[in-house]
N, CA, C and O atoms as a GROMACS GRO file, in nm:
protein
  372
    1UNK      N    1   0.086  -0.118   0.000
    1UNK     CA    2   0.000   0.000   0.000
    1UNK      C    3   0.090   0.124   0.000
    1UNK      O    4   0.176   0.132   0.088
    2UNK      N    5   0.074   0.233  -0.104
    2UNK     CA    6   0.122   0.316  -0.099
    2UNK      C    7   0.130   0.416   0.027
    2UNK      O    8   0.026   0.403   0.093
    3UNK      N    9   0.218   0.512   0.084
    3UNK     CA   10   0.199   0.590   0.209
    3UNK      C   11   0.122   0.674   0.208
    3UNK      O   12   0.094   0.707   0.323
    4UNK      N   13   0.062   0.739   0.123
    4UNK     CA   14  -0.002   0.855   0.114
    4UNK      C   15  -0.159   0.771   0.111
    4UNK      O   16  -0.256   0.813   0.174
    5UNK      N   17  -0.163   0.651   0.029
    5UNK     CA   18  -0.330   0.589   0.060
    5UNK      C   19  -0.308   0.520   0.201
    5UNK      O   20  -0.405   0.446   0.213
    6UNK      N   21  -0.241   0.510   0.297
    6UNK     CA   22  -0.207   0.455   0.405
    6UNK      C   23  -0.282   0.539   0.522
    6UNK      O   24  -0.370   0.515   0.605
    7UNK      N   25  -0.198   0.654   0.484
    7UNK     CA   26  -0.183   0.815   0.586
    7UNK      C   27  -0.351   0.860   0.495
    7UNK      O   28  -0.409   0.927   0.580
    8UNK      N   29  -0.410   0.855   0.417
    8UNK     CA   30  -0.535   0.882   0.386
    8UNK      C   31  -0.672   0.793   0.451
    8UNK      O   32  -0.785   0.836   0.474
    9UNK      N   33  -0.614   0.649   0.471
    9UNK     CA   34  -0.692   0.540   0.531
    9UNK      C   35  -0.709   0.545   0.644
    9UNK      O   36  -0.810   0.496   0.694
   10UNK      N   37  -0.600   0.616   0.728
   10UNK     CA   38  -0.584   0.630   0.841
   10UNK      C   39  -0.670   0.759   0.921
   10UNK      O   40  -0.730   0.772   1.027
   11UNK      N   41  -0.640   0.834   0.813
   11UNK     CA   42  -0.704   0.994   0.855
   11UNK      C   43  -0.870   0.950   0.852
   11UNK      O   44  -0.941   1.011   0.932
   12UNK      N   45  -0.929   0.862   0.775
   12UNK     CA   46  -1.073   0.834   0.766
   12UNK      C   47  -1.059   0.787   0.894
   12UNK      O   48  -1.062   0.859   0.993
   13UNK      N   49  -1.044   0.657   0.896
   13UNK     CA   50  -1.064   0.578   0.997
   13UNK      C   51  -1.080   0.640   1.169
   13UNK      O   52  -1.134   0.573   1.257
   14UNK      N   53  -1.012   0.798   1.194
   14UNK     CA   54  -0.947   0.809   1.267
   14UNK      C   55  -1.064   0.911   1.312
   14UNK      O   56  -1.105   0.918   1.428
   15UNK      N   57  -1.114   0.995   1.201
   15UNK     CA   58  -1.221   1.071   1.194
   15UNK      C   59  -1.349   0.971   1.284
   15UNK      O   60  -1.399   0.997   1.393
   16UNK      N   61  -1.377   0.856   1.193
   16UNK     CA   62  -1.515   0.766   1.215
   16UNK      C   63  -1.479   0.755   1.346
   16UNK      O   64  -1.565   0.798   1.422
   17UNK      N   65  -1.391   0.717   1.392
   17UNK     CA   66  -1.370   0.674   1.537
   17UNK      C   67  -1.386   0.828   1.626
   17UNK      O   68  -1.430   0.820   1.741
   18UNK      N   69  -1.357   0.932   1.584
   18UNK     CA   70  -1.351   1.018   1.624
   18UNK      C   71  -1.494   1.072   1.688
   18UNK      O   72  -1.530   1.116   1.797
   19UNK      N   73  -1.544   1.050   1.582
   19UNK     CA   74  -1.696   1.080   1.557
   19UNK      C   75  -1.852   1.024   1.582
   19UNK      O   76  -1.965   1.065   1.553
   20UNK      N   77  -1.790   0.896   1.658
   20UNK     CA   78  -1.878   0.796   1.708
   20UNK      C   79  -1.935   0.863   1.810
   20UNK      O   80  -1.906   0.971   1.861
   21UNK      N   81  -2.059   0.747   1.846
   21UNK     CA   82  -2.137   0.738   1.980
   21UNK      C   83  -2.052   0.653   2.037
   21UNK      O   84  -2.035   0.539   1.994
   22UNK      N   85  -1.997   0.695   2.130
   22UNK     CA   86  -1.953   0.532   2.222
   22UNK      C   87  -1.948   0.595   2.406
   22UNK      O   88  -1.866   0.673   2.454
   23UNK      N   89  -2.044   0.540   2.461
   23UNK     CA   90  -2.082   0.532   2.590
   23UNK      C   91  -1.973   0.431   2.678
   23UNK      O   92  -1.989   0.434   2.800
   24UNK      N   93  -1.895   0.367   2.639
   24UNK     CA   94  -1.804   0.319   2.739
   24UNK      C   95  -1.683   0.344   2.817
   24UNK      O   96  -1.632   0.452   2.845
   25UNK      N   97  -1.661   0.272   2.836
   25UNK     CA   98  -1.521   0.358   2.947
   25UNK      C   99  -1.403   0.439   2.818
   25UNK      O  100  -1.367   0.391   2.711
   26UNK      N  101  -1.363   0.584   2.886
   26UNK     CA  102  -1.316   0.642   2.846
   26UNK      C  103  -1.129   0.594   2.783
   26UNK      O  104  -1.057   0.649   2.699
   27UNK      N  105  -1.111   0.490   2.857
   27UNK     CA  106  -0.984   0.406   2.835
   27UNK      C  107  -0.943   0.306   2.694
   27UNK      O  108  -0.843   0.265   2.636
   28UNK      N  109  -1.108   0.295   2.683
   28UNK     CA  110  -1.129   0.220   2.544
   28UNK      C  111  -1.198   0.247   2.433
   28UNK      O  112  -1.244   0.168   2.352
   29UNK      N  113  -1.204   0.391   2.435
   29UNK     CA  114  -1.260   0.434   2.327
   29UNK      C  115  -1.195   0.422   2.217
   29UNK      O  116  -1.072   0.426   2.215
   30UNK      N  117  -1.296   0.400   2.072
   30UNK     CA  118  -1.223   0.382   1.982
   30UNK      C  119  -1.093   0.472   1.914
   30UNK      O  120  -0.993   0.427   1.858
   31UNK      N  121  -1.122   0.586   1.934
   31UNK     CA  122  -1.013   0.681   1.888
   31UNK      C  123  -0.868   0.647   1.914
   31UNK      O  124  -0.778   0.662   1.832
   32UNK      N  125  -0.851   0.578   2.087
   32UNK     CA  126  -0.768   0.556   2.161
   32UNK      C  127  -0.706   0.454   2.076
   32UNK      O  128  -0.607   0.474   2.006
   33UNK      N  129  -0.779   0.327   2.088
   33UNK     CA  130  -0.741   0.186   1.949
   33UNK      C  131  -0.693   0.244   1.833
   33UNK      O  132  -0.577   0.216   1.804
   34UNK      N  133  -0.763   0.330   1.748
   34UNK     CA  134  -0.778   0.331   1.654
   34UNK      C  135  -0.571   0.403   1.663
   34UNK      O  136  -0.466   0.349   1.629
   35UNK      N  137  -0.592   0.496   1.706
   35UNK     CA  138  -0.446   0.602   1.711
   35UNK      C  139  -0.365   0.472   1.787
   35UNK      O  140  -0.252   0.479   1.740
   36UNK      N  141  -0.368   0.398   1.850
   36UNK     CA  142  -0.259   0.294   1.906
   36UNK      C  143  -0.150   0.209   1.800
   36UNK      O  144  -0.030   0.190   1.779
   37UNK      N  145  -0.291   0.171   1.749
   37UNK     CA  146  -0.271   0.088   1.593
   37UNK      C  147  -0.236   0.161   1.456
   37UNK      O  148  -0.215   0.098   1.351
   38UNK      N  149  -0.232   0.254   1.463
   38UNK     CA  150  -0.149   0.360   1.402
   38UNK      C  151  -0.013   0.370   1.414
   38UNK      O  152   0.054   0.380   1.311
   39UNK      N  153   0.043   0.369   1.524
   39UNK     CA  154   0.117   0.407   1.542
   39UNK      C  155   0.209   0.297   1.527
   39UNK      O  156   0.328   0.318   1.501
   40UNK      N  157   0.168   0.194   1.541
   40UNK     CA  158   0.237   0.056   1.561
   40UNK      C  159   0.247   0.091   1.395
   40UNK      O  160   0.354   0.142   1.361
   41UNK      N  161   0.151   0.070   1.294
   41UNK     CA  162   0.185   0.093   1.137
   41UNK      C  163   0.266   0.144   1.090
   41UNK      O  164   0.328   0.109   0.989
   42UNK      N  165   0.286   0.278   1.186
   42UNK     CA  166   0.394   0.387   1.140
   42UNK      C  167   0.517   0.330   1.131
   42UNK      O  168   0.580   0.349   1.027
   43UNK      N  169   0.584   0.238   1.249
   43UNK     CA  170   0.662   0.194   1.235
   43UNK      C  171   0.700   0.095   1.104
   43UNK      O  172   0.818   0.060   1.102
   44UNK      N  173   0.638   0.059   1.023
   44UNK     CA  174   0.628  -0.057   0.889
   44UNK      C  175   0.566   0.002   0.788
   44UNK      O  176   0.495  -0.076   0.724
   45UNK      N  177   0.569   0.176   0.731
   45UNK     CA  178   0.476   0.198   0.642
   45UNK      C  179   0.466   0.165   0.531
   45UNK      O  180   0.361   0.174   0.468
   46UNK      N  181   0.604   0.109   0.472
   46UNK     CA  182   0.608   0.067   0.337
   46UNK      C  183   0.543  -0.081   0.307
   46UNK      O  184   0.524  -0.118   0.191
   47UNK      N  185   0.501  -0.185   0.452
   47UNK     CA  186   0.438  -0.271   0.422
   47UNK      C  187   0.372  -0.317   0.566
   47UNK      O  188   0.395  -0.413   0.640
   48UNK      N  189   0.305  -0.236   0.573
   48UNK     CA  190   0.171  -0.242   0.672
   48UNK      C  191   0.088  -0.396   0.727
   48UNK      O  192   0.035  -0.468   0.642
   49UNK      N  193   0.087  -0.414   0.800
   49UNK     CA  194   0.021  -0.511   0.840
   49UNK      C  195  -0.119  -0.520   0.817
   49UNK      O  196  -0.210  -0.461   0.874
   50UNK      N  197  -0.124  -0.645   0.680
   50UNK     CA  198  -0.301  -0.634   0.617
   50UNK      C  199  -0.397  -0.655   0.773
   50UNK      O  200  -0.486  -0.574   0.800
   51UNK      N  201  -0.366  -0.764   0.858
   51UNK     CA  202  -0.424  -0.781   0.937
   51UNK      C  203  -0.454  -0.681   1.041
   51UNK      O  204  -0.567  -0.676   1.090
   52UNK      N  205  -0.370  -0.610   1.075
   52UNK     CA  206  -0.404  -0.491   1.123
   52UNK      C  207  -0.511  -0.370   1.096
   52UNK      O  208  -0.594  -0.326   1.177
   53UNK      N  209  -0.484  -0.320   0.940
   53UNK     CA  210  -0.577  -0.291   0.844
   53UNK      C  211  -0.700  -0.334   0.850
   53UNK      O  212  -0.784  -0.248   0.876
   54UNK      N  213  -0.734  -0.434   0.837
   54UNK     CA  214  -0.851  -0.530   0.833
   54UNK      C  215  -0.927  -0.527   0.981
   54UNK      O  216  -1.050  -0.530   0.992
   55UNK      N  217  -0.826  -0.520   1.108
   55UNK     CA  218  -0.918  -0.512   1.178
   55UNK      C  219  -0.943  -0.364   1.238
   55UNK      O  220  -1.000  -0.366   1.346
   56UNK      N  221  -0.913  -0.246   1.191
   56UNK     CA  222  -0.892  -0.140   1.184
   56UNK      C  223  -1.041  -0.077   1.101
   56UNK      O  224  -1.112   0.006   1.158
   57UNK      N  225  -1.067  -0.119   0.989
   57UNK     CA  226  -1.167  -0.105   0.887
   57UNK      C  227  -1.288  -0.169   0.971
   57UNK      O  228  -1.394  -0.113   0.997
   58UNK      N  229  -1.259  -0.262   0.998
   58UNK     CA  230  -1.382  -0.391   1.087
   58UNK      C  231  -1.429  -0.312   1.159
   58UNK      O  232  -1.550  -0.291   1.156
   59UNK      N  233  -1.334  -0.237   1.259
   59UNK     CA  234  -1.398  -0.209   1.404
   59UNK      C  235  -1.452  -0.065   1.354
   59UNK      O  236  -1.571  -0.049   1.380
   60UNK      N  237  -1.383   0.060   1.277
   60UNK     CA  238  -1.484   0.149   1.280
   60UNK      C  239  -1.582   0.156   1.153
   60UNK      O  240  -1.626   0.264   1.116
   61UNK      N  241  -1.610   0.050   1.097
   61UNK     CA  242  -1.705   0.046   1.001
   61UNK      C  243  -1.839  -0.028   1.102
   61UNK      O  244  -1.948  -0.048   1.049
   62UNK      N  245  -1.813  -0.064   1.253
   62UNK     CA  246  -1.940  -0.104   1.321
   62UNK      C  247  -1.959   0.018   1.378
   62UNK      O  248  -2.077   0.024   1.414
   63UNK      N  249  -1.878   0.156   1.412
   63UNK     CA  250  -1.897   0.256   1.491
   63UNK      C  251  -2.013   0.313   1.474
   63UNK      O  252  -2.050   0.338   1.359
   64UNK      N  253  -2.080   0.339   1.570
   64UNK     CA  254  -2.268   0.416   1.512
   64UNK      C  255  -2.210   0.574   1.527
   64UNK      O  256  -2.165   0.625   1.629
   65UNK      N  257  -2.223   0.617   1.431
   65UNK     CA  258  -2.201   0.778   1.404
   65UNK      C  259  -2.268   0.848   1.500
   65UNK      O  260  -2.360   0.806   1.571
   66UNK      N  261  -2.201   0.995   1.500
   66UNK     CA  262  -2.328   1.057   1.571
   66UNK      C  263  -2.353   1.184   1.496
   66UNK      O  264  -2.290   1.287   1.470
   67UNK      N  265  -2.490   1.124   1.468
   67UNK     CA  266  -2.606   1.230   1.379
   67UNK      C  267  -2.483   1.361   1.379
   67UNK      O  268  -2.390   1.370   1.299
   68UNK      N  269  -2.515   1.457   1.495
   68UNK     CA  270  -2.514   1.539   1.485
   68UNK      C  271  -2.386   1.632   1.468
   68UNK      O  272  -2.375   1.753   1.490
   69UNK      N  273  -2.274   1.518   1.414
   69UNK     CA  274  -2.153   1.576   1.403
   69UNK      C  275  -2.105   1.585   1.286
   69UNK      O  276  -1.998   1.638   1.255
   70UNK      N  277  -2.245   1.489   1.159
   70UNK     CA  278  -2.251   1.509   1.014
   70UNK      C  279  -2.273   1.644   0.969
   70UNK      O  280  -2.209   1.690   0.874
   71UNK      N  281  -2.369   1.718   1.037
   71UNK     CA  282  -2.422   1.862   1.034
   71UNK      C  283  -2.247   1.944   0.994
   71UNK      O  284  -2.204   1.992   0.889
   72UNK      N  285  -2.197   1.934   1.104
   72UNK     CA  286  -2.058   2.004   1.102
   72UNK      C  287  -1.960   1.991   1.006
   72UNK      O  288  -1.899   2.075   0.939
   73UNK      N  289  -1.955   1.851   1.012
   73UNK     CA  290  -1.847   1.757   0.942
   73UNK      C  291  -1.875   1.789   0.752
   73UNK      O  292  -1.790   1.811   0.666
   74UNK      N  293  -2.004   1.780   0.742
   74UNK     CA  294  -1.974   1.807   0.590
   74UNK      C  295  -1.980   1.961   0.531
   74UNK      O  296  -2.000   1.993   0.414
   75UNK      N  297  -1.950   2.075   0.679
   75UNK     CA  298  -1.917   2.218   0.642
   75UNK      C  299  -1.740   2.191   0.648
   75UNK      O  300  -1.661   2.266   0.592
   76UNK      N  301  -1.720   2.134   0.686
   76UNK     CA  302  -1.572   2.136   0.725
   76UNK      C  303  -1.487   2.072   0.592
   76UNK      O  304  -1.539   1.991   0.514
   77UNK      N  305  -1.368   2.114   0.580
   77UNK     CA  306  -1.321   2.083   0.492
   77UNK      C  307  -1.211   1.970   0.492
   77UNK      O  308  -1.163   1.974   0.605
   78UNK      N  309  -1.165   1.896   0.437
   78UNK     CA  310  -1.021   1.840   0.441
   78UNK      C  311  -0.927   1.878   0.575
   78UNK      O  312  -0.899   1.847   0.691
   79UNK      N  313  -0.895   1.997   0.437
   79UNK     CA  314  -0.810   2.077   0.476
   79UNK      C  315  -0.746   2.146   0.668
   79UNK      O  316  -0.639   2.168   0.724
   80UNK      N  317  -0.893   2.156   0.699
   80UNK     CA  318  -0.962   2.212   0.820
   80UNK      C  319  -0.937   2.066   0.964
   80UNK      O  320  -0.896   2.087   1.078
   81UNK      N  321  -0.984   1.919   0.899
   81UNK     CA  322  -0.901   1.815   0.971
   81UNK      C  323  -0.797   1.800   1.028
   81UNK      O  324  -0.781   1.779   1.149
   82UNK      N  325  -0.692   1.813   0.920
   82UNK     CA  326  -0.539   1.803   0.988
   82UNK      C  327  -0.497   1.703   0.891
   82UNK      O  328  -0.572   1.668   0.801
   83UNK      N  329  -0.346   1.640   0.910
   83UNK     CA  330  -0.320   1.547   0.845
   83UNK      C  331  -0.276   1.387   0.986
   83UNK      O  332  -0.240   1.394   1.103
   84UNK      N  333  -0.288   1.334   0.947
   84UNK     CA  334  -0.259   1.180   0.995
   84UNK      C  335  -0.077   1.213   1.062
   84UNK      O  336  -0.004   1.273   0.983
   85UNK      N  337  -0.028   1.181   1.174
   85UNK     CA  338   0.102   1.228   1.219
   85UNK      C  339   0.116   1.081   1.246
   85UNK      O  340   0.012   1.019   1.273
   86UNK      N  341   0.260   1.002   1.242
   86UNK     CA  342   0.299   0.901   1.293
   86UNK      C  343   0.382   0.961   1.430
   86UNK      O  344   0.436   1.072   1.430
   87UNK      N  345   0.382   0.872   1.539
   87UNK     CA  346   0.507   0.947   1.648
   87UNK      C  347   0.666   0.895   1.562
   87UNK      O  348   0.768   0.955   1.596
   88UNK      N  349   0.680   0.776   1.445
   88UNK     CA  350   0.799   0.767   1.404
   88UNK      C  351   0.820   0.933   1.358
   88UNK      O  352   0.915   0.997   1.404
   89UNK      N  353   0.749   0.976   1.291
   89UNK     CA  354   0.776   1.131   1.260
   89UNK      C  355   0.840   1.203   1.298
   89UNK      O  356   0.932   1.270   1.252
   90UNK      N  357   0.762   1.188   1.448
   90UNK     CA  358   0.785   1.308   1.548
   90UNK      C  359   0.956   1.267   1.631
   90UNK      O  360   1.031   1.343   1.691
   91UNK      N  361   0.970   1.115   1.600
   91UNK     CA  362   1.095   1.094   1.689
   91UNK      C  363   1.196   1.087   1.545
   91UNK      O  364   1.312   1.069   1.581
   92UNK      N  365   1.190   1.093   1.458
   92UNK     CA  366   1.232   1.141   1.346
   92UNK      C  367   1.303   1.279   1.357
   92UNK      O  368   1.421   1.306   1.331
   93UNK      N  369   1.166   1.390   1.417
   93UNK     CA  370   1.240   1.510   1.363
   93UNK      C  371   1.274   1.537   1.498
   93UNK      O  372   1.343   1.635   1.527
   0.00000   0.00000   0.00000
Protein backbone atom coordinates (compact mmCIF):
# COMPACT_ATOMS: atom_id res chain seq x y z
CA UNK A 1 0.00 0.00 0.00
CA UNK A 2 1.22 3.16 -0.99
CA UNK A 3 1.99 5.90 2.09
CA UNK A 4 -0.02 8.55 1.15
CA UNK A 5 -3.30 5.89 0.60
CA UNK A 6 -2.07 4.55 4.05
CA UNK A 7 -1.83 8.15 5.86
CA UNK A 8 -5.35 8.82 3.86
CA UNK A 9 -6.92 5.40 5.31
CA UNK A 10 -5.84 6.30 8.41
CA UNK A 11 -7.04 9.94 8.55
CA UNK A 12 -10.73 8.34 7.66
CA UNK A 13 -10.64 5.78 9.97
CA UNK A 14 -9.47 8.09 12.67
CA UNK A 15 -12.21 10.71 11.94
CA UNK A 16 -15.15 7.66 12.15
CA UNK A 17 -13.70 6.74 15.37
CA UNK A 18 -13.51 10.18 16.25
CA UNK A 19 -16.96 10.80 15.57
CA UNK A 20 -18.78 7.96 17.08
CA UNK A 21 -21.37 7.38 19.80
CA UNK A 22 -19.53 5.32 22.22
CA UNK A 23 -20.82 5.32 25.90
CA UNK A 24 -18.04 3.19 27.39
CA UNK A 25 -15.21 3.58 29.47
CA UNK A 26 -13.16 6.42 28.47
CA UNK A 27 -9.84 4.06 28.35
CA UNK A 28 -11.29 2.20 25.44
CA UNK A 29 -12.60 4.34 23.27
CA UNK A 30 -12.23 3.82 19.82
CA UNK A 31 -10.13 6.81 18.88
CA UNK A 32 -7.68 5.56 21.61
CA UNK A 33 -7.41 1.86 19.49
CA UNK A 34 -7.78 3.31 16.54
CA UNK A 35 -4.46 6.02 17.11
CA UNK A 36 -2.59 2.94 19.07
CA UNK A 37 -2.71 0.88 15.93
CA UNK A 38 -1.48 3.60 14.02
CA UNK A 39 1.17 4.07 15.42
CA UNK A 40 2.37 0.56 15.61
CA UNK A 41 1.85 0.93 11.37
CA UNK A 42 3.94 3.87 11.40
CA UNK A 43 6.62 1.94 12.35
CA UNK A 44 6.28 -0.57 8.89
CA UNK A 45 4.77 1.98 6.42
CA UNK A 46 6.09 0.67 3.37
CA UNK A 47 4.38 -2.71 4.22
CA UNK A 48 1.71 -2.42 6.72
CA UNK A 49 0.21 -5.11 8.40
CA UNK A 50 -3.01 -6.34 6.17
CA UNK A 51 -4.24 -7.81 9.37
CA UNK A 52 -4.04 -4.91 11.23
CA UNK A 53 -5.77 -2.91 8.44
CA UNK A 54 -8.51 -5.30 8.33
CA UNK A 55 -9.18 -5.12 11.77
CA UNK A 56 -8.92 -1.40 11.84
CA UNK A 57 -11.67 -1.05 8.87
CA UNK A 58 -13.83 -3.91 10.87
CA UNK A 59 -13.98 -2.09 14.04
CA UNK A 60 -14.84 1.49 12.80
CA UNK A 61 -17.05 0.46 10.01
CA UNK A 62 -19.40 -1.04 13.21
CA UNK A 63 -18.97 2.56 14.91
CA UNK A 64 -22.68 4.16 15.11
CA UNK A 65 -22.01 7.78 14.04
CA UNK A 66 -23.28 10.57 15.71
CA UNK A 67 -26.06 12.30 13.79
CA UNK A 68 -25.14 15.39 14.85
CA UNK A 69 -21.53 15.76 14.03
CA UNK A 70 -22.51 15.09 10.14
CA UNK A 71 -24.22 18.62 10.34
CA UNK A 72 -20.59 20.04 11.02
CA UNK A 73 -18.47 17.57 9.42
CA UNK A 74 -19.74 18.07 5.90
CA UNK A 75 -19.17 22.18 6.42
CA UNK A 76 -15.72 21.36 7.25
CA UNK A 77 -13.21 20.83 4.92
CA UNK A 78 -10.21 18.40 4.41
CA UNK A 79 -8.10 20.77 4.76
CA UNK A 80 -9.62 22.12 8.20
CA UNK A 81 -9.01 18.15 9.71
CA UNK A 82 -5.39 18.03 9.87
CA UNK A 83 -3.20 15.47 8.45
CA UNK A 84 -2.59 11.80 9.95
CA UNK A 85 1.02 12.28 12.19
CA UNK A 86 2.99 9.01 12.93
CA UNK A 87 5.07 9.47 16.48
CA UNK A 88 7.99 7.67 14.04
CA UNK A 89 7.76 11.31 12.60
CA UNK A 90 7.85 13.08 15.48
CA UNK A 91 10.95 10.93 16.89
CA UNK A 92 12.32 11.41 13.46
CA UNK A 93 12.40 15.10 13.63
Amino acid sequence: MAISKLEDSLSADLLNAASCIYNGNSNSHPIILINSLKNILGDVRSNPSNIILDFIRNHTNKLEDNRNDKIYLEKTTKEEIGLTVFISDLEDS
